[in-house]
Rosetta silent file (secondary structure, phi, psi, omega in degrees, C-alpha in Angstrom):
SEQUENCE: XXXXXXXXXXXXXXXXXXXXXXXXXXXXXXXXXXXXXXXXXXXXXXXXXXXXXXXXXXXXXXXXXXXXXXXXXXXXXXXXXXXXXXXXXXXXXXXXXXXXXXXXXXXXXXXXXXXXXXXXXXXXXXXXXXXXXXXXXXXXXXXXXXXXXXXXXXXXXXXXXXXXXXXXXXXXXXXXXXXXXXXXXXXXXXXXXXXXXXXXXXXXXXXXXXXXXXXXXXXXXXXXXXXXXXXXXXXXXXXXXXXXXXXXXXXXXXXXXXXXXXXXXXXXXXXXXXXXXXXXXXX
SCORE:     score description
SCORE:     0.000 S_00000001
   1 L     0.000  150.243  178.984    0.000    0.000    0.000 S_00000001
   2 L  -101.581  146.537 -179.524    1.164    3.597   -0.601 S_00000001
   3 L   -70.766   -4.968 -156.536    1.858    6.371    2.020 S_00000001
   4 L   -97.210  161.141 -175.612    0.606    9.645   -0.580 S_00000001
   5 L   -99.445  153.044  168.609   -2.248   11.729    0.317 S_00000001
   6 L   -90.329  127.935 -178.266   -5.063   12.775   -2.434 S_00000001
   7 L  -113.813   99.496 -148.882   -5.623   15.929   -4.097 S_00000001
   8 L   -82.423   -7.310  151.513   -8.616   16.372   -5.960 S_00000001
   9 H   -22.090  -98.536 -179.091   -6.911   19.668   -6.687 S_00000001
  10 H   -79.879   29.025 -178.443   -4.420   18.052   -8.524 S_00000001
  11 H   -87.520  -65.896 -167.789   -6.359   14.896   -9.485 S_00000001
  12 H   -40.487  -41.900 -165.194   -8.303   17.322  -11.792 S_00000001
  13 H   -99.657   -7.038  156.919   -5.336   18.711  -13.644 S_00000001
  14 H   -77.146  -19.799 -171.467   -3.986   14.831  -14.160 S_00000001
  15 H   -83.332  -54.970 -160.192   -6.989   13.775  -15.346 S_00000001
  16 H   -50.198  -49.523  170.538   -7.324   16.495  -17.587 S_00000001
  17 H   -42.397  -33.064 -143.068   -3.428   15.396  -18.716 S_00000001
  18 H  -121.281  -10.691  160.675   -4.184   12.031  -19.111 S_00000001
  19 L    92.633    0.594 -168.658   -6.994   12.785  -21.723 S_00000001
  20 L  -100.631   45.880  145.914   -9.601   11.213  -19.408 S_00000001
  21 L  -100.609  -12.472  163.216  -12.381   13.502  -20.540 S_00000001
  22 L   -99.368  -63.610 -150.324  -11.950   13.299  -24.337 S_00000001
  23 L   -42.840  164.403  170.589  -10.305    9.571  -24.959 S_00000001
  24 L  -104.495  173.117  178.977  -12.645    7.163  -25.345 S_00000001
  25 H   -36.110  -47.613 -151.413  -13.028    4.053  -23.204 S_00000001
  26 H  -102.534  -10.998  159.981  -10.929    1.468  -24.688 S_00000001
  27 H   -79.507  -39.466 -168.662   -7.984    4.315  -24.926 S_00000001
  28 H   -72.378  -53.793 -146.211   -8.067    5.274  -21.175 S_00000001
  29 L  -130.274   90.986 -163.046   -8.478    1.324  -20.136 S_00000001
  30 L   -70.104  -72.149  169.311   -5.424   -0.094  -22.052 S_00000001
  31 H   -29.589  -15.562  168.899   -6.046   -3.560  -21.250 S_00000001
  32 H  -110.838   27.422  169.062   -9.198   -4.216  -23.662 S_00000001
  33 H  -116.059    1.471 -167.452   -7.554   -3.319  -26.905 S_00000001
  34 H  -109.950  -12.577  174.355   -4.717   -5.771  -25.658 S_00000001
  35 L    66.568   29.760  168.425   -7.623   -8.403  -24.321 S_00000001
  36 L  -141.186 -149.713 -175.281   -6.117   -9.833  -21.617 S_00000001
  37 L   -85.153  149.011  177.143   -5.378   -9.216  -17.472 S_00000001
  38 L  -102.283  117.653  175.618   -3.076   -6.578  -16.584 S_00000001
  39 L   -25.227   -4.054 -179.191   -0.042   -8.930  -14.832 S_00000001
  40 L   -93.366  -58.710 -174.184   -0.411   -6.562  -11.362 S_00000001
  41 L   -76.963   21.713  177.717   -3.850   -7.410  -11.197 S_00000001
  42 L   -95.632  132.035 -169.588   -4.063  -11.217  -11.429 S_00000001
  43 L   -74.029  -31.625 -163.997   -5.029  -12.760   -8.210 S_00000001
  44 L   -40.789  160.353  162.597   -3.501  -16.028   -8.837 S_00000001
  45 L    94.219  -68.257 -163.475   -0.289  -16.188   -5.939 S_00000001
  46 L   -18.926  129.670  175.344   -1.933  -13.593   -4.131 S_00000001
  47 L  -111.757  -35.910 -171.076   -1.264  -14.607   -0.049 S_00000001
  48 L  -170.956  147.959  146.184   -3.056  -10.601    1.137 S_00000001
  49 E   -84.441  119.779 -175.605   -3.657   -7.188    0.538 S_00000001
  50 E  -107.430  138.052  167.615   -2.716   -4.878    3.216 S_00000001
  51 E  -104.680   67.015 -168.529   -4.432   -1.462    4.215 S_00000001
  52 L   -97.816  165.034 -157.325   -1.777   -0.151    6.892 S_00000001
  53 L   -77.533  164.587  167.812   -1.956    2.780    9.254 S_00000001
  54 E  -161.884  179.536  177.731    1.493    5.297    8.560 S_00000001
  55 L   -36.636  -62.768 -143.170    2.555    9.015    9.490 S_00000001
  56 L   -84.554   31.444 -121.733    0.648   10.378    6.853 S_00000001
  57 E   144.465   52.503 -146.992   -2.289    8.019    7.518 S_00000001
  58 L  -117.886   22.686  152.478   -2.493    6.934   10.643 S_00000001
  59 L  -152.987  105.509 -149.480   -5.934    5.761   11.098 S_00000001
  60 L   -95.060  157.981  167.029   -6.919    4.335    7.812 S_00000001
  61 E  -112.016   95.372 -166.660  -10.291    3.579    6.459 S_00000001
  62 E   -80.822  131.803  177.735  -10.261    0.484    4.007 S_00000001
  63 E  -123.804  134.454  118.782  -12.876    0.320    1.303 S_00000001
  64 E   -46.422  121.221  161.769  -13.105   -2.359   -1.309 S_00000001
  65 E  -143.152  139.023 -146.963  -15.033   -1.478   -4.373 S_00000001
  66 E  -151.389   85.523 -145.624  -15.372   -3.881   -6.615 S_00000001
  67 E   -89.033  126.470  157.327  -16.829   -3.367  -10.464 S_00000001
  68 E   -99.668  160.410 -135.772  -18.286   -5.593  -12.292 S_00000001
  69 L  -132.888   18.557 -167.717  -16.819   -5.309  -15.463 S_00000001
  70 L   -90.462 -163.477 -129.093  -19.135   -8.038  -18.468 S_00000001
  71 L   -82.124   -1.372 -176.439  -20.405   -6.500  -21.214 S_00000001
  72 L   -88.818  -35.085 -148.876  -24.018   -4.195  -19.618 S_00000001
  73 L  -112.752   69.205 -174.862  -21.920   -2.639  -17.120 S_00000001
  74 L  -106.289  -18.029  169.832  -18.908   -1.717  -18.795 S_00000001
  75 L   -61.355  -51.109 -147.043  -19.645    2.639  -18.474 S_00000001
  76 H   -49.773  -60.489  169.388  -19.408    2.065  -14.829 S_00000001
  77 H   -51.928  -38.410 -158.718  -15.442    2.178  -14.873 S_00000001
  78 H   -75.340  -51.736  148.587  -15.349    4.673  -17.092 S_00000001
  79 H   -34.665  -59.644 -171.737  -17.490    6.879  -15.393 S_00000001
  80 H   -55.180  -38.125 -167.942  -15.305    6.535  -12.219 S_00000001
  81 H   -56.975  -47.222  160.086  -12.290    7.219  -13.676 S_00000001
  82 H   -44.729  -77.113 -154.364  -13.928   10.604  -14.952 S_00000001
  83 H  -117.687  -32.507 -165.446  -15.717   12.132  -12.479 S_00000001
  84 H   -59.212  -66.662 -175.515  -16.702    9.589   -9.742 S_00000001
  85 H   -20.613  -73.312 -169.363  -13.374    8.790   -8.301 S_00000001
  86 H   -84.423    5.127  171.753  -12.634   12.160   -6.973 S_00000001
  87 H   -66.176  -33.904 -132.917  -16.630   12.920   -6.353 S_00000001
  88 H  -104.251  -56.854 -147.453  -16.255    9.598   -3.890 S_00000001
  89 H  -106.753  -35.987  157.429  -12.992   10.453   -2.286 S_00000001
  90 H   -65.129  -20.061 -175.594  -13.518   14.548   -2.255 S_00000001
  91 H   -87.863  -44.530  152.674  -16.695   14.179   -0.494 S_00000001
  92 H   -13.652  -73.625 -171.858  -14.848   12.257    2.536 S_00000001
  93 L   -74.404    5.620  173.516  -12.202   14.474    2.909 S_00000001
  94 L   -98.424  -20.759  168.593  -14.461   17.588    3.029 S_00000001
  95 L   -88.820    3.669  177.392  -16.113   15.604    5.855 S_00000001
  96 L   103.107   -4.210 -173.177  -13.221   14.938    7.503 S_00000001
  97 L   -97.644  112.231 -136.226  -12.581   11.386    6.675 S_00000001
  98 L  -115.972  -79.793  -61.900   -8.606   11.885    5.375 S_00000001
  99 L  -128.847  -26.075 -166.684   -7.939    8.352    5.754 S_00000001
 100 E   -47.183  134.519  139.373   -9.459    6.263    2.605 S_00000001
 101 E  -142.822   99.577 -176.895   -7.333    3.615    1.527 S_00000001
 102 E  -123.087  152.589 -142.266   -9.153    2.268   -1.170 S_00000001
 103 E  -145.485   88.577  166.078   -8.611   -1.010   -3.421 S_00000001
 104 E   -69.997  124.224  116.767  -10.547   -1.447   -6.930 S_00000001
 105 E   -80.708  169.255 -170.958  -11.518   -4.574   -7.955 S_00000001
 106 E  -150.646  150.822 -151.256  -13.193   -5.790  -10.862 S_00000001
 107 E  -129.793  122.385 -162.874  -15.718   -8.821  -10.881 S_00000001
 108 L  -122.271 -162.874  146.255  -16.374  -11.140  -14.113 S_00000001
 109 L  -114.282  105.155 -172.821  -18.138  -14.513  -14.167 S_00000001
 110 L   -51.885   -5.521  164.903  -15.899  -17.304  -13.010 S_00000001
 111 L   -77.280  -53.538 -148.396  -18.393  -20.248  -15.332 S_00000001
 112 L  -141.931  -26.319  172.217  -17.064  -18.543  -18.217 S_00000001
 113 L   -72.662 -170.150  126.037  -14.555  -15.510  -18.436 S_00000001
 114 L   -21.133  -94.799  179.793  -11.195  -14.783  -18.296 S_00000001
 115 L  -105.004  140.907  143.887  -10.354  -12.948  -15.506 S_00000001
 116 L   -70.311  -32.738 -137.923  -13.703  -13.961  -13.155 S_00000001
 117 E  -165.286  117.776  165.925  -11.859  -11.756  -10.480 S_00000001
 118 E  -117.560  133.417  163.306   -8.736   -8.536  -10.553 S_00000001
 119 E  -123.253  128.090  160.035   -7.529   -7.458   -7.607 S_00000001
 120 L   -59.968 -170.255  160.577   -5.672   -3.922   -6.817 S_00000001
 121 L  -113.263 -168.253  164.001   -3.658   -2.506   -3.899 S_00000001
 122 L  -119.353  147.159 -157.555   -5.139   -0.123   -1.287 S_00000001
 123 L  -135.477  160.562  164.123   -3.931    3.354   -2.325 S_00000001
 124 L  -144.811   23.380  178.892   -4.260    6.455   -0.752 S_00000001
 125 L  -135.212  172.638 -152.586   -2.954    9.089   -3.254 S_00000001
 126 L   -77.160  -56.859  178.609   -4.783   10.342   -6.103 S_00000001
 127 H    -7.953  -90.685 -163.712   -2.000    9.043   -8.631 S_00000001
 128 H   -65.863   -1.566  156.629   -1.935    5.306   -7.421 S_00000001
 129 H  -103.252  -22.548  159.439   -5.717    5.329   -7.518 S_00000001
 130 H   -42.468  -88.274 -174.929   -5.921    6.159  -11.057 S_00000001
 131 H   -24.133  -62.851 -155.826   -3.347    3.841  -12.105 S_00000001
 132 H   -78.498  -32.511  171.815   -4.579    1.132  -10.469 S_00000001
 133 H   -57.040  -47.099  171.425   -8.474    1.675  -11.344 S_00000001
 134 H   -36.111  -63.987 -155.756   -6.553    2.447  -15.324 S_00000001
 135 H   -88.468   12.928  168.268   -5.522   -1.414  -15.257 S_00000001
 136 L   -52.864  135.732  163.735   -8.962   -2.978  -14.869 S_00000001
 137 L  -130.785  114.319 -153.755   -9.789   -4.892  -18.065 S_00000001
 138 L   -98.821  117.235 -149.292  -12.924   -4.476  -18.809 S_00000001
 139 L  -100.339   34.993  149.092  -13.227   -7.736  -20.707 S_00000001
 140 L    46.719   33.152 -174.077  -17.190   -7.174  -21.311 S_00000001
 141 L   -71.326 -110.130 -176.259  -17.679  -11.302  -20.839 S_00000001
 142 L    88.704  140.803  159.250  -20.500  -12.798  -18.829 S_00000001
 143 L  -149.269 -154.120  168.070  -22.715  -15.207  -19.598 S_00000001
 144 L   -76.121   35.763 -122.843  -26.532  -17.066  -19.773 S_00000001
 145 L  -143.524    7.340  149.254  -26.256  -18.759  -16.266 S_00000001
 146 L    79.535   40.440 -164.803  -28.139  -16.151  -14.797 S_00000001
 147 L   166.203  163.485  163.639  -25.853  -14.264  -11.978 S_00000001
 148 E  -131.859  177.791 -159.475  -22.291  -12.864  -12.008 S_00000001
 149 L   -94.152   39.734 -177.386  -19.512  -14.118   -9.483 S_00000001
 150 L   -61.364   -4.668  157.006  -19.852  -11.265   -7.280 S_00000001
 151 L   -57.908  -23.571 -168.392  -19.425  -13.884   -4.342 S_00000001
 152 H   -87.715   -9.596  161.626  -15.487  -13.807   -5.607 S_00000001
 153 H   -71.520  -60.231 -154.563  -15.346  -10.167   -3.723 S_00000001
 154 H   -68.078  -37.853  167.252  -16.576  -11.751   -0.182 S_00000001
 155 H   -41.379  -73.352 -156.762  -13.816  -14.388   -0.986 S_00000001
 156 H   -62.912  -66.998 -173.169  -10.776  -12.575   -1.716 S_00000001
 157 H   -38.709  -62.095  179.983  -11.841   -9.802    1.423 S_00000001
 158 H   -64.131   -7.537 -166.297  -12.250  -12.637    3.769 S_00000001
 159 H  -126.749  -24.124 -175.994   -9.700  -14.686    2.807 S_00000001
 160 H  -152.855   42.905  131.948   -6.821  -12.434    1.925 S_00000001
 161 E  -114.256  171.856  170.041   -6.814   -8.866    3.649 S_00000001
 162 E  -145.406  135.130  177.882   -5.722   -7.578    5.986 S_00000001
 163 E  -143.999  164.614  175.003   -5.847   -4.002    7.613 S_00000001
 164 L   -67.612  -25.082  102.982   -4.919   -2.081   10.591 S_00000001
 165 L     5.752  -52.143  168.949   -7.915   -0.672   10.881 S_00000001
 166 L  -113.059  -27.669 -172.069   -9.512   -4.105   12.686 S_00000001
 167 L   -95.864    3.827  168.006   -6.605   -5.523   14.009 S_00000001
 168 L  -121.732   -4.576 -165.478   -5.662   -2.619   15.610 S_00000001
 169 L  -137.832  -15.021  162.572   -8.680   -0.287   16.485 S_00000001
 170 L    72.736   37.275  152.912  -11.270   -3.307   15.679 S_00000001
 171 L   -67.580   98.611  171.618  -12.672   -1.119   13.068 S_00000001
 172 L   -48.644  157.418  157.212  -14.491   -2.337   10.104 S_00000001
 173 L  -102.761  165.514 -173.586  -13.891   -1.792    6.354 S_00000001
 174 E  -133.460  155.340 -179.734  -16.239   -1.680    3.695 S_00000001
 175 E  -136.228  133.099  146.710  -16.943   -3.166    0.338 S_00000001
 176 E  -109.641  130.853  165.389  -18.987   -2.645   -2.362 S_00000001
 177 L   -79.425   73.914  138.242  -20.065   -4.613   -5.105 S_00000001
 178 L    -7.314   80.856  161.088  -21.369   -2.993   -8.293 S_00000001
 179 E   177.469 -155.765 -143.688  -24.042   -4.277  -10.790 S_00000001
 180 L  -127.693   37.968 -157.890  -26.683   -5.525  -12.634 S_00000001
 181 L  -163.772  141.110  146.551  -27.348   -9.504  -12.171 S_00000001
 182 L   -36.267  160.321 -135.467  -28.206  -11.826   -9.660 S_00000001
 183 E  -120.001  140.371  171.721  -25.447  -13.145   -7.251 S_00000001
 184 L   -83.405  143.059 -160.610  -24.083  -17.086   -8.425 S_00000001
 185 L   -99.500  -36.374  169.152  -25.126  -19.005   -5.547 S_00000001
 186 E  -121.105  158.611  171.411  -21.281  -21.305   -5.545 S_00000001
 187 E  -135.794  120.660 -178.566  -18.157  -20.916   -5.818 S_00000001
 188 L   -91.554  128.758  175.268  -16.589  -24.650   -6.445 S_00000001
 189 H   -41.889  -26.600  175.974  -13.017  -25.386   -4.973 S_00000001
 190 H   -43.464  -50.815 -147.566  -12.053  -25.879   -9.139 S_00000001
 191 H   -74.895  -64.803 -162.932  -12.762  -22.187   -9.405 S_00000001
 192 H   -47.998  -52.480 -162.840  -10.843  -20.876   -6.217 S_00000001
 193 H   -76.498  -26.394  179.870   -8.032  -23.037   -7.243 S_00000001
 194 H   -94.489    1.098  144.557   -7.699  -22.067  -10.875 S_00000001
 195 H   -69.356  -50.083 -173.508   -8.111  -18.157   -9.689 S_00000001
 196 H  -110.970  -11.689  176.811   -5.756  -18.316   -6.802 S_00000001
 197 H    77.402 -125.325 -171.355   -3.556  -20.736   -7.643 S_00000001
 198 H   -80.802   14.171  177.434   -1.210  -22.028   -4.670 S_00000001
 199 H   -99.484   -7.141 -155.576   -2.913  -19.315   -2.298 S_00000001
 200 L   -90.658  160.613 -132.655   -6.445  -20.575   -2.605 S_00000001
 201 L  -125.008  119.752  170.465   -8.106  -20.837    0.674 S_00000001
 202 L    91.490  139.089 -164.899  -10.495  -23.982    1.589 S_00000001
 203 L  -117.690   -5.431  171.816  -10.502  -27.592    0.500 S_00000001
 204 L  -106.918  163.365  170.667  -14.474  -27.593   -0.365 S_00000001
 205 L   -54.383  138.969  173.868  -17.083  -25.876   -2.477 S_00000001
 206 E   -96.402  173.383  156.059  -18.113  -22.421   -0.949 S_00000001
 207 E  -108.317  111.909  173.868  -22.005  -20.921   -0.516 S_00000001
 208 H   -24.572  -35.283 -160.908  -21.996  -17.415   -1.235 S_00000001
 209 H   -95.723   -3.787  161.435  -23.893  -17.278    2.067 S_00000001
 210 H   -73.407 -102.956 -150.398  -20.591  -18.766    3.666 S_00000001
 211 H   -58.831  -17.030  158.288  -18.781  -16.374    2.208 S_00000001
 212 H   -85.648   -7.902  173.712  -20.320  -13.378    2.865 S_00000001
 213 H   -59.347  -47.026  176.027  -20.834  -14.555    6.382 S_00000001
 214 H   -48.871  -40.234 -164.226  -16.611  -14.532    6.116 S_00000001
 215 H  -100.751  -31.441  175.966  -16.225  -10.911    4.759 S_00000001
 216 L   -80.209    5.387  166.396  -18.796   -9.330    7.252 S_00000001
 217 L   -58.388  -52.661  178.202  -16.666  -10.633    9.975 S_00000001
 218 L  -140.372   43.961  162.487  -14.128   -7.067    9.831 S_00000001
 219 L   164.001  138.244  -78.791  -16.528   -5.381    7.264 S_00000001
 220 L  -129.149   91.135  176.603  -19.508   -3.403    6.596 S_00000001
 221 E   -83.608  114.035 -177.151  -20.858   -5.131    3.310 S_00000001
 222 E  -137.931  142.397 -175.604  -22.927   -3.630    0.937 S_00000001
 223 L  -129.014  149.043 -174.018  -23.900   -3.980   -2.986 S_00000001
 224 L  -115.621  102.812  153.531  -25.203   -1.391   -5.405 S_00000001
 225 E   -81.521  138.246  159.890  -27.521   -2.582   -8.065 S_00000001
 226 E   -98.202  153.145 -153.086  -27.797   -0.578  -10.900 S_00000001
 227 L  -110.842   -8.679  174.656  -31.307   -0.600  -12.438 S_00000001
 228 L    63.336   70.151  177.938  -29.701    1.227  -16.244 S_00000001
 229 L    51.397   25.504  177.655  -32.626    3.967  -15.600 S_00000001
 230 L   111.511  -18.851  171.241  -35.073    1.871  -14.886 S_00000001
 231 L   -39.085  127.643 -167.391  -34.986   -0.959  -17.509 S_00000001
 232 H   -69.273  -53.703 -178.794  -37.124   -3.496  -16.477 S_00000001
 233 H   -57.404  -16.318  177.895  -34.410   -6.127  -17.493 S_00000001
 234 H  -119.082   50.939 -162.134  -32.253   -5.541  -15.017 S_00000001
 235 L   -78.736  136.062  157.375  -34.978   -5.027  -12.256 S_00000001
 236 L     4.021   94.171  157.794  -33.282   -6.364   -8.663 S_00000001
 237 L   -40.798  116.184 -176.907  -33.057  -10.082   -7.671 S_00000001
 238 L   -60.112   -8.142  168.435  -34.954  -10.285   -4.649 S_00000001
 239 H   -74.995  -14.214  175.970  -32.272  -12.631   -3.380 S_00000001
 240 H   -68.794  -45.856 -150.847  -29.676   -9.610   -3.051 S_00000001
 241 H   -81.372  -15.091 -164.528  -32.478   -8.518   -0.309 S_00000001
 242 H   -85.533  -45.752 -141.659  -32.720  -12.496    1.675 S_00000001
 243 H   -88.070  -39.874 -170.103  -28.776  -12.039    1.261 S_00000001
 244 H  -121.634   -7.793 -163.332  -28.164   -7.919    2.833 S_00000001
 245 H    83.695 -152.247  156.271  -30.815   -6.391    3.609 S_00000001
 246 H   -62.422  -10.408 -154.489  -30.806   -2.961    3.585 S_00000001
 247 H   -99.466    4.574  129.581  -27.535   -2.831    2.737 S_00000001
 248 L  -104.465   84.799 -168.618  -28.533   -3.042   -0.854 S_00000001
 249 L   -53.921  133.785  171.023  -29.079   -0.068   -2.494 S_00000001
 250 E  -127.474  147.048 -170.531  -30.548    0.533   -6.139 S_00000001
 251 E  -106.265   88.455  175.828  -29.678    3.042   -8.629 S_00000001
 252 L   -60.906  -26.226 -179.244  -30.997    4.400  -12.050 S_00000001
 253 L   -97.685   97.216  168.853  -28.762    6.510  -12.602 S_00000001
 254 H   -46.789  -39.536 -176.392  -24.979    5.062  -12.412 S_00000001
 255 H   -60.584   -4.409  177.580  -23.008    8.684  -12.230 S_00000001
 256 H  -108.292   33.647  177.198  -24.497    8.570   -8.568 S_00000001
 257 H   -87.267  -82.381 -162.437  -23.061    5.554   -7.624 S_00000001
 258 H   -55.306  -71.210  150.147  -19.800    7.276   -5.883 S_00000001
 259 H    -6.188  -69.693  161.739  -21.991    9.662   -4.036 S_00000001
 260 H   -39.759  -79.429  173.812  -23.874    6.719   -2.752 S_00000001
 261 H   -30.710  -67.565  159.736  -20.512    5.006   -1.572 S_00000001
 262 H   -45.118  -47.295 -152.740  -19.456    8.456    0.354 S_00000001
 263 H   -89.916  -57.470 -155.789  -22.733    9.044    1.941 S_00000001
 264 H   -54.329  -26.749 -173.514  -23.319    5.057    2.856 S_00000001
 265 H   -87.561  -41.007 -165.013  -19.457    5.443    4.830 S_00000001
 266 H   -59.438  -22.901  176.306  -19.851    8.821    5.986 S_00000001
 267 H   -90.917   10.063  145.342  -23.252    7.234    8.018 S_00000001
 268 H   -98.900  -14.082 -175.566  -21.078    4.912    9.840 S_00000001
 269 H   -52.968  -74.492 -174.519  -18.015    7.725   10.239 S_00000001
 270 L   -31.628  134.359 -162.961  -21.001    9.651   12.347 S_00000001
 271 L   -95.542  145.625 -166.431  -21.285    9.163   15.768 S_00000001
 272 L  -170.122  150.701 -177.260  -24.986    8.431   16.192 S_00000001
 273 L   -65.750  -51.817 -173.611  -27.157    6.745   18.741 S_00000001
 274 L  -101.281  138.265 -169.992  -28.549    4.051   16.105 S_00000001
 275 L  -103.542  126.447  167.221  -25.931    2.275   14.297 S_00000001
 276 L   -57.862  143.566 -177.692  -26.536    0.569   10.501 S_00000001
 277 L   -93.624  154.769  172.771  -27.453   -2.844   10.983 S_00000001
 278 L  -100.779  142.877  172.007  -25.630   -5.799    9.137 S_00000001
 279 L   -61.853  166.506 -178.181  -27.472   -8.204    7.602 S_00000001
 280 L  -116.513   96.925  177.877  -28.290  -11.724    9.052 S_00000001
 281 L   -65.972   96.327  161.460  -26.275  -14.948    7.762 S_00000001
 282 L  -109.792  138.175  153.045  -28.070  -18.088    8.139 S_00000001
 283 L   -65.782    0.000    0.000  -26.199  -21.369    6.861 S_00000001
């Protein structure tokens, strides 16, 4: 993880540098004209991702965000990279929350892509969140199977971070999920093992309802369906709601998705008599 602080100051005049208000998507997001994983962001190996406290950063908040990235929701990145990014991370730090160390992922379907599952670092400077959000490949897969592997977030969180943050102030972190599909109900040891390689976790099949049970352990889970303005086709599995509760929020509008993310952390930052409730895992 990196020590720099973020400046949406100078995020804005990098962005501007970097073309990513004219280029178009597949210029910005290098990795789909070359069609494969960008080599930082392959999971395989992986033993953890660390969020740790430092000088400049000494009581961090780790967010996960985690895009899915098949062929409806494919804007989503694109958006962030524009405007969201520093909408998400400027709205904190005007509230007082400094601290963000936040770690893009990007979420496929593990029946059928490519990459199922990218994993980042946790960053805290404007720079290193660009970059690392930049090397997402948004390989537009997906398939007819009815669900995307968005269970392959609550894995990887549960199985291989770690932050400073719970083990030292027994804070939670938070994650968000992003999209437009029902949730794949397994994850088969085949999958974990051909994803994580000699790191994979578990000698059995998981349940989704396992693993999010896993990742709500030292954070504050939540997933944002987008509804694409209202399109009927991608109206809400009602199984997102047996699986979080409240803690899934829907959107017509995508460009307010980072907004959403800021306001849902800033209403645990607040000290308040009633606390958001976590959902209830039964197995």
């Amino acid at each position: 993880m990196g020590y720099r602080s973020y400046s949406v100051e100078n995020r804005t005049l990098s962005a501007t540098s970097a073309g990513y208000y004219t280029k178009d998507r597949d210029d910005i997001f290098k990795q789909n004209k070359l069609r494969k994983l960008h080599d930082s962001m392959n999971p395989k190996d992986v033993l953890v991702r660390e969020a740790c406290d430092s000088k400049e950063h000494p009581t961090t908040v780790p967010v996960q965000v985690y895009l899915d990235v098949t062929g409806s929701m494919r804007e989503v990145p694109h958006e962030m990279i524009k405007d969201g990014l520093p909408t998400l991370i400027g709205n904190l730090i005007q509230n007082g929350v400094k601290d963000v160390a936040l770690m893009f992922g990007a979420i496929g379907d593990h029946e059928c892509d490519h990459a199922p599952l990218q994993i980042g670092q946790f960053e805290s400077g404007d720079a290193e969140m660009d970059m690392w959000l930049e090397r997402v490949w948004l390989e537009g897969g997906g398939g007819g199977n009815n669900g995307e592997s968005y269970l392959l977030a609550w894995y990887f969180a549960g199985n291989h971070t770690r932050t400073d943050a719970f083990d030292k102030r027994g804070e939670k972190g938070f994650i968000f999920t992003i999209g437009d599909e029902p949730c794949l109900e397994n994850l088969p040891v085949s999958a974990v093992k051909g994803i994580m390689g000699k790191t994979a976790v578990g000698q059995g099949n998981y349940t989704r309802e396992a693993l999010l049970k896993k990742a709500l352990e030292q954070n504050h889970v939540y997933h944002i369906h987008v509804n694409h303005h209202g399109d009927g086709e991608y109206a809400l599995d009602p199984a997102w709601k047996t699986l979080l509760g409240q803690n899934v929020i829907e959107v017509d509008d995508y460009t307010t998705i980072s907004k959403v993310i800021s306001d849902i952390i800033m209403s645990h930052m607040k000290a308040s008599p009633i606390k958001p409730q976590e959902p209830s895992i039964t197995l």
